[in-house]
Wavefront OBJ file of the C-alpha trace (Angstrom):
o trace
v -3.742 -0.905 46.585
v -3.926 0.094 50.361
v -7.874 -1.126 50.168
v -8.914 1.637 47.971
v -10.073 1.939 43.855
v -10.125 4.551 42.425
v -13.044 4.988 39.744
v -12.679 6.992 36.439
v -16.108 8.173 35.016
v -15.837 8.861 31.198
v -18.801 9.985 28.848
v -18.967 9.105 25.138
v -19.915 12.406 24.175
v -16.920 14.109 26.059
v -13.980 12.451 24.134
v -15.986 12.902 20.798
v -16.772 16.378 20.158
v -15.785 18.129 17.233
v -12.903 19.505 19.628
v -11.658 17.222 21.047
v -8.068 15.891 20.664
v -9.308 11.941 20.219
v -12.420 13.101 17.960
v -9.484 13.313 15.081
v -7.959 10.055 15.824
v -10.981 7.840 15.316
v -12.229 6.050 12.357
v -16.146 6.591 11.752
v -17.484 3.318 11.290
v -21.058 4.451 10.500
v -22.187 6.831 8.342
v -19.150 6.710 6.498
v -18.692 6.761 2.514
v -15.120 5.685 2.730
v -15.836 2.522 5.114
v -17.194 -0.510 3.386
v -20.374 -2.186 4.863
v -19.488 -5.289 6.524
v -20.607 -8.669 4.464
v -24.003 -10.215 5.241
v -23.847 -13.469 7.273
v -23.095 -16.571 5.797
v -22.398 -20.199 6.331
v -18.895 -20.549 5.211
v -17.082 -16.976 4.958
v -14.093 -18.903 3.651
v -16.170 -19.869 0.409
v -17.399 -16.595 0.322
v -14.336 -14.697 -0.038
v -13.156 -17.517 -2.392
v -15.924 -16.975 -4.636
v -15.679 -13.157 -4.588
v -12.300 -13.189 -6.002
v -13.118 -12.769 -9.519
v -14.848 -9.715 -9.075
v -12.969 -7.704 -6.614
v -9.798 -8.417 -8.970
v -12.546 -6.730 -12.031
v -13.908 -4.077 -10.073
v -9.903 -2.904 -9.453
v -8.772 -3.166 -13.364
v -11.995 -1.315 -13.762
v -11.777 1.387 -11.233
v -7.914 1.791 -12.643
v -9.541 2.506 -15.662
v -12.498 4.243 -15.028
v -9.987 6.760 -13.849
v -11.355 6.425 -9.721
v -9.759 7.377 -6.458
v -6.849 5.054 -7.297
v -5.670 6.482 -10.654
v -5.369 10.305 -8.570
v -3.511 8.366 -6.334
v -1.067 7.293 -8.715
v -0.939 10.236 -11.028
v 0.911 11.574 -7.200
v 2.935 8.788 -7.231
v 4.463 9.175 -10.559
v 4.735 12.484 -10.088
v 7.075 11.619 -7.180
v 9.082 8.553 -9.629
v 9.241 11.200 -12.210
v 11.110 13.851 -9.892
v 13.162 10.834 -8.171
v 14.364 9.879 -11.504
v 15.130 13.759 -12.382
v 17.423 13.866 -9.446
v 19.862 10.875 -10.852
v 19.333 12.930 -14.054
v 21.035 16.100 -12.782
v 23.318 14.181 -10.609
v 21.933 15.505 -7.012
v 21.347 11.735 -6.179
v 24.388 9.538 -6.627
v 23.832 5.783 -7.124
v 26.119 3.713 -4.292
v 25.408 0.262 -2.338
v 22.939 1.962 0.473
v 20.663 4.308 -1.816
v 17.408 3.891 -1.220
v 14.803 5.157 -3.988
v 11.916 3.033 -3.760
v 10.846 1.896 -0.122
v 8.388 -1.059 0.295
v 7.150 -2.319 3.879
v 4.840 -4.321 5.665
v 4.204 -7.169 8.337
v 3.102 -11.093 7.800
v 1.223 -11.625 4.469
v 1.398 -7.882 3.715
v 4.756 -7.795 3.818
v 5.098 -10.900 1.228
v 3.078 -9.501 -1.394
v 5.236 -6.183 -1.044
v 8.254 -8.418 -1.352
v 7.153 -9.824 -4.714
v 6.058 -6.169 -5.761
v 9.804 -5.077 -4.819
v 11.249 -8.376 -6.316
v 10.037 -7.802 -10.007
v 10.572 -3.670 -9.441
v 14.156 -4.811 -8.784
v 14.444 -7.081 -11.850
v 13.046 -4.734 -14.208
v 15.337 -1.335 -12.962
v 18.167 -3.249 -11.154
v 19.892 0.160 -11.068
v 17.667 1.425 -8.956
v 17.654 1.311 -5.255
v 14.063 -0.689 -4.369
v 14.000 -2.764 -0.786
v 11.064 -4.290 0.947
v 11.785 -4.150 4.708
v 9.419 -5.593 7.480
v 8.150 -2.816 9.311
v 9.208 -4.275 12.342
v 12.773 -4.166 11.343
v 12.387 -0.749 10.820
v 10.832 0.341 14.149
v 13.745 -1.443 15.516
v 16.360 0.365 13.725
v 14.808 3.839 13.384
v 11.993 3.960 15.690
v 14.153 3.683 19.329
v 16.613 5.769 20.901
v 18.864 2.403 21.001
v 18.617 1.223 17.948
v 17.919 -3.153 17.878
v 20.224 -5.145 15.424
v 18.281 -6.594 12.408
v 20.061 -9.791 13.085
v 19.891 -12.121 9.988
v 19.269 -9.329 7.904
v 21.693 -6.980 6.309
v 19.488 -3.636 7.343
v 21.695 -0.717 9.440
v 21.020 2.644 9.936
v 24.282 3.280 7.731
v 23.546 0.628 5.227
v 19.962 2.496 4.404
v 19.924 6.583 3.009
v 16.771 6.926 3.928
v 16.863 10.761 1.618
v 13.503 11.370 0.898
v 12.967 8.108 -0.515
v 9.057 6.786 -2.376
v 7.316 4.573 0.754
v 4.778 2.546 -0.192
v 3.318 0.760 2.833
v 1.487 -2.376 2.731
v -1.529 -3.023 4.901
v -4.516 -4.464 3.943
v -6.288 -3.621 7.549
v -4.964 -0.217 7.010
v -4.162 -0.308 10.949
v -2.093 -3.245 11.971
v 0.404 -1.745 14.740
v 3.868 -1.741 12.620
v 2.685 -0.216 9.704
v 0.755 2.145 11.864
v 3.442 2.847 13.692
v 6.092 3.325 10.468
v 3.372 5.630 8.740
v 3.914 8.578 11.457
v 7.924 7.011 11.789
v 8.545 7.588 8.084
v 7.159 11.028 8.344
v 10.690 12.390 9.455
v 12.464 10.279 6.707
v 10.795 10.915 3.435
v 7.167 13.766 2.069
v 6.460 11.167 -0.538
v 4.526 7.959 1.747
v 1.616 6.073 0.082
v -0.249 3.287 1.499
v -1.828 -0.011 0.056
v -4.892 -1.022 2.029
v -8.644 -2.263 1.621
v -10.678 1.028 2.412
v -10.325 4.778 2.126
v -10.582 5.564 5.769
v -8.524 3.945 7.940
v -5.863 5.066 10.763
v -2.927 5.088 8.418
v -4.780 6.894 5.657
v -6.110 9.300 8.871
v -1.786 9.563 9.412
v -0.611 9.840 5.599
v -4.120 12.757 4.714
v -2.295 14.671 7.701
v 0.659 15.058 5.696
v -0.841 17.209 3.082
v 0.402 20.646 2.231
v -2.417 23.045 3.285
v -0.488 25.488 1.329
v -0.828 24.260 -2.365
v -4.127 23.826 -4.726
v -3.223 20.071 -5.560
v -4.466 18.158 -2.476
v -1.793 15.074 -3.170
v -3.755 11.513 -2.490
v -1.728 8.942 -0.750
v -4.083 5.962 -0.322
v -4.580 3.055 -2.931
v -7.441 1.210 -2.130
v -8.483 -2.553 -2.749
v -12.148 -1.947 -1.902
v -11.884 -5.495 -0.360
v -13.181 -3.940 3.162
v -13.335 -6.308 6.281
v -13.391 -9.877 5.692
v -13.794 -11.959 9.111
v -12.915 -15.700 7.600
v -9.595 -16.252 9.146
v -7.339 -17.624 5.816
v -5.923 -15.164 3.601
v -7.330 -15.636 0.228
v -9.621 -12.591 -1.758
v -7.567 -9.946 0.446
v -4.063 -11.251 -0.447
v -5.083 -11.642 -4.475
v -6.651 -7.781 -4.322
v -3.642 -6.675 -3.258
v -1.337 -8.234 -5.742
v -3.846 -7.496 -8.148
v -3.709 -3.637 -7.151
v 0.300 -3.575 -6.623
v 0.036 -5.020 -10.531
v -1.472 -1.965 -11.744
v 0.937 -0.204 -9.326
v 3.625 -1.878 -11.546
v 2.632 -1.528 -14.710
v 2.174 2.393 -14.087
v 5.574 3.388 -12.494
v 6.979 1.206 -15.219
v 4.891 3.198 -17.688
v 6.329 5.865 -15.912
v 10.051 5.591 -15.697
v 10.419 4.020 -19.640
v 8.797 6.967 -21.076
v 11.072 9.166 -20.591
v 14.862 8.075 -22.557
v 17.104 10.084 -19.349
v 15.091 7.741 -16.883
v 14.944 4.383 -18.631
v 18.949 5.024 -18.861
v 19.339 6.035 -15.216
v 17.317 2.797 -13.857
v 19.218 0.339 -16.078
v 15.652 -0.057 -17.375
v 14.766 -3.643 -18.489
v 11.401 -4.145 -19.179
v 10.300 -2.799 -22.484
v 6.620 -1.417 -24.133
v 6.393 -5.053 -25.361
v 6.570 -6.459 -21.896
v 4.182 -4.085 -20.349
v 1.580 -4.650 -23.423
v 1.608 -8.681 -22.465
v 1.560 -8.060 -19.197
v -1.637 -5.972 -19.262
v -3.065 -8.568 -21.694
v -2.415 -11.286 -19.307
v -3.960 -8.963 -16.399
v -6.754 -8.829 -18.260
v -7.634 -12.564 -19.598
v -6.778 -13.270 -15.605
v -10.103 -12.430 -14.444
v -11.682 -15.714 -16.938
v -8.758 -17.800 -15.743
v -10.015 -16.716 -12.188
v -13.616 -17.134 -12.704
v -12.913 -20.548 -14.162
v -10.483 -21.576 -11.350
v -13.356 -20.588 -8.403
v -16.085 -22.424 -10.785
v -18.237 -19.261 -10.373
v -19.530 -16.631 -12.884
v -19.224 -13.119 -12.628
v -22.494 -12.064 -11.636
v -22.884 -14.630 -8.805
v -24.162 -18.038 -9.870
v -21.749 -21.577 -10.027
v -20.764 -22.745 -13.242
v -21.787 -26.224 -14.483
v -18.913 -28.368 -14.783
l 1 2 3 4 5 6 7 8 9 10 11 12 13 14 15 16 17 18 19 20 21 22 23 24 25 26 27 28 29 30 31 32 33 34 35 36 37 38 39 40 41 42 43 44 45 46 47 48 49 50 51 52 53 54 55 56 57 58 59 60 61 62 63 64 65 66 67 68 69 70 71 72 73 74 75 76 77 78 79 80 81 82 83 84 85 86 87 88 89 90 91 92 93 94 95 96 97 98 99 100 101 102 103 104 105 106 107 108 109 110 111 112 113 114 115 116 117 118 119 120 121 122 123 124 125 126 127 128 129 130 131 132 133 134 135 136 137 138 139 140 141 142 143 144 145 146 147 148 149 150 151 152 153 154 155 156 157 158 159 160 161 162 163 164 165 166 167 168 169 170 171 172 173 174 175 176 177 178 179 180 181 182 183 184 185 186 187 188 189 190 191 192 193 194 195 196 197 198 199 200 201 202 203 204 205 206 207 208 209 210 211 212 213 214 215 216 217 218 219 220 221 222 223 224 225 226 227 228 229 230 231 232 233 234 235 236 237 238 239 240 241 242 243 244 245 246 247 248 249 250 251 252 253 254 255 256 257 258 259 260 261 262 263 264 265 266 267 268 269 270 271 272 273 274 275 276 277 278 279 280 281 282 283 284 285 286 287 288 289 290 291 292 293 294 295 296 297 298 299 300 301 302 303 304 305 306
């Protein structure tokens, strides 16, 4: 403009410091104990994560019951079902069309495993209040002064009470711009967010640790992790099946959670029974041989002779 440019010098080491406002935004991608190493190099990254299916689905059930990061995570969580359901106990919550206990979001593939997470939720406490709502749709209605129409959908502003509801966001990236965006969003609505994603540090987990009471002794973890960490091959395949096999363990423990207890299991219309949850954990289990068969690859790394 007007035959002039105007040149903006910026050093690395000025935005970085220790001090500085950005310095607490980024993600360290070396050095890092919470970032996965990227993969090696290989001729068909589409095989690859095929193949590694079997074992990221193992090394979940395992960390679930090693007791890892992911268990701490979910002893929070239930802590947060358990005083949700204590609320329709006493009557401070009143069950009615809009309620909205159990909050599930996401965008593109994300968003469909969340909506099969919400989908068996719903069938198994159809009393409560569980809805999985693209995270688009709820920038639109919550995120701008002028509110856009979810058309096609029946989502309002008065159709959701958004009171301190549980949000579980789904992202595998852990920074794809909706989600993002809804992590610091749903900050206004609701103290009890968690997110679904494939590493320990990444910018929503950076948005959901900043939530944490620096008051208390119980530092309250947020972030379920896959472990899956970046995958470059284009199709969804390992990353989508880590997730649903993560959200399954998800299941089974607010379902352990809520039908423990006789005042919550009567609250949630609860259908699912100690039966169900023992064949579904069977089944969880003998999935990782119907896996490893289905890939034609062993655990430990070599094909299987057909």
């Amino acid at each position: 403009m007007g035959n002039s440019v105007n040149v903006i010098l910026l050093h690395l080491e000025d935005i970085v410091s220790d001090h500085s406002r950005l310095h607490h935004r980024l993600v360290r991608l070396e050095d890092n104990e919470f970032i996965k190493p990227l993969l090696d190099d290989c001729d068909d990254p589409v095989l690859k994560d095929i193949l590694d299916i079997p074992s990221v689905c193992a090394n979940i059930q395992d960390d679930w019951l090693n007791v890892g990061l992911n268990r701490m995570t979910a002893w929070h969580l239930g802590k947060c079902v358990q005083k949700r359901l204590q609320d329709h106990v006493d009557g401070s919550i009143q069950n009615h069309a809009g309620h909205i206990d159990i909050l599930v979001t996401g965008c593109e593939v994300s968003l469909w495993a969340a909506e099969q997470f919400t989908s068996d939720l719903t069938k198994c406490f159809p009393k409560l209040g569980i809805k999985a709502v693209s995270s688009n749709k709820l920038l639109g209605l919550f995120g701008q002064e002028l509110s856009v129409p979810a058309i096609g959908f029946p989502y309002t502003k008065k159709s959701m009470d958004m009171k301190d509801p549980i949000i579980i966001i789904v992202s595998h990236s852990g920074g794809t711009f909706s989600p993002l965006a809804c992590s610091n969003l749903m900050q206004s609505f609701s103290s009890n967010i968690f997110v679904v994603t494939s590493e320990w540090d990444t910018q929503i987990g950076k948005q959901l640790r900043s939530m944490n009471d620096k008051n208390t002794d119980i530092l309250p973890s947020r972030i379920f992790s896959t472990e899956v960490g970046v995958r470059p091959a284009e199709p969804c395949s390992v990353s989508v099946v880590a997730t649903h096999q993560l959200l399954t363990n998800i299941f089974e423990h607010i379902c352990i959670t809520i039908i423990s207890n006789p005042h919550f299991r009567h609250e949630s219309g609860a259908i699912i029974t100690e039966r169900d949850l023992q064949t579904l954990e069977r089944c969880n289990r003998d999935n990782i041989n119907a896996l490893k068969s289905i890939v034609n690859r062993d655990m430990d790394g070599p094909e299987l002779e057909l």
